[in-house]
C-alpha positions in Angstrom: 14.8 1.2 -13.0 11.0 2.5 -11.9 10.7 2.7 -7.9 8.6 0.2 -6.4 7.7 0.5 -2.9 6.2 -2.1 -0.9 3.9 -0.7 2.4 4.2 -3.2 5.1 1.3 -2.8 7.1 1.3 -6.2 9.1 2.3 -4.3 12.2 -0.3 -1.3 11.7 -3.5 -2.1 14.1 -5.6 1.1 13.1 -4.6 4.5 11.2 -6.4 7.5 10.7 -6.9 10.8 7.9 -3.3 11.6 8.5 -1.5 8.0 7.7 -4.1 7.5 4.2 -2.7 11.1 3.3 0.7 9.8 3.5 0.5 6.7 1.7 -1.4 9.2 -0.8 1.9 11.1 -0.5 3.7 8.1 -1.4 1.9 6.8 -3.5 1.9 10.3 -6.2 5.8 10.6 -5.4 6.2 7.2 -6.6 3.8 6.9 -9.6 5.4 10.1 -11.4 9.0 8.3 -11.4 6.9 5.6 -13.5 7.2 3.0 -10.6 4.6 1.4 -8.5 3.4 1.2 -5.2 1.6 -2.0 -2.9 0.6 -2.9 0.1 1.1 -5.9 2.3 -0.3 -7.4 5.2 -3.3 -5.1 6.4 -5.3 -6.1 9.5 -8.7 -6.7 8.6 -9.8 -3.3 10.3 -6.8 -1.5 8.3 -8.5 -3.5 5.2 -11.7 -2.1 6.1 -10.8 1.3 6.2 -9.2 1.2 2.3 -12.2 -0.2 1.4 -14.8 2.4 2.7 -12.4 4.9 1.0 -12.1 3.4 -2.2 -8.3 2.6 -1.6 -8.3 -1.2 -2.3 -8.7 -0.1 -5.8 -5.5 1.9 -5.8 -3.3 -0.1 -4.8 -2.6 -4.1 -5.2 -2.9 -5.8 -1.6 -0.7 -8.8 -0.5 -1.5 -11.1 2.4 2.4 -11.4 3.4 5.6 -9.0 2.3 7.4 -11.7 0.6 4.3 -11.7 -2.1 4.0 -7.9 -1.8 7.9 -8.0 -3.0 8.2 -11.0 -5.5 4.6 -9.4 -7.3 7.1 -5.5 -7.6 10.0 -7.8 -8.5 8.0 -9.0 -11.9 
């Protein structure tokens, strides 16, 4: 089965360069083992900041983890 991995950022107030690079990380490590990667309950400044980098497009966002996981569950 393709990974899917599900980024639950409801408890995430602000992050920074280093953080984006890591979901970057995760994002590549997941995507060449044909599997797919979302996000989930960003705070509006958190939203923000994917936004002004063009992030939102990468990845699907979900308002709560339970939609985050039912939408990788297919």
């Amino acid at each position: 089965a393709s990974p899917m991995a599900v980024i639950d950022l409801s408890q995430v107030k602000f992050f920074g360069s280093a953080f984006l690079a890591l979901l970057l990380r995760c994002h590549t490590a997941v995507k060449s083992r044909g599997g797919e990667m979302v996000l989930s309950g960003p705070s509006e400044t958190a939203r923000n900041v994917l936004k002004l980098t063009a992030l939102d497009t990468l990845w699907a966002i979900y308002e709560t983890r339970a939609e985050a996981v039912d939408a990788v569950d297919g």
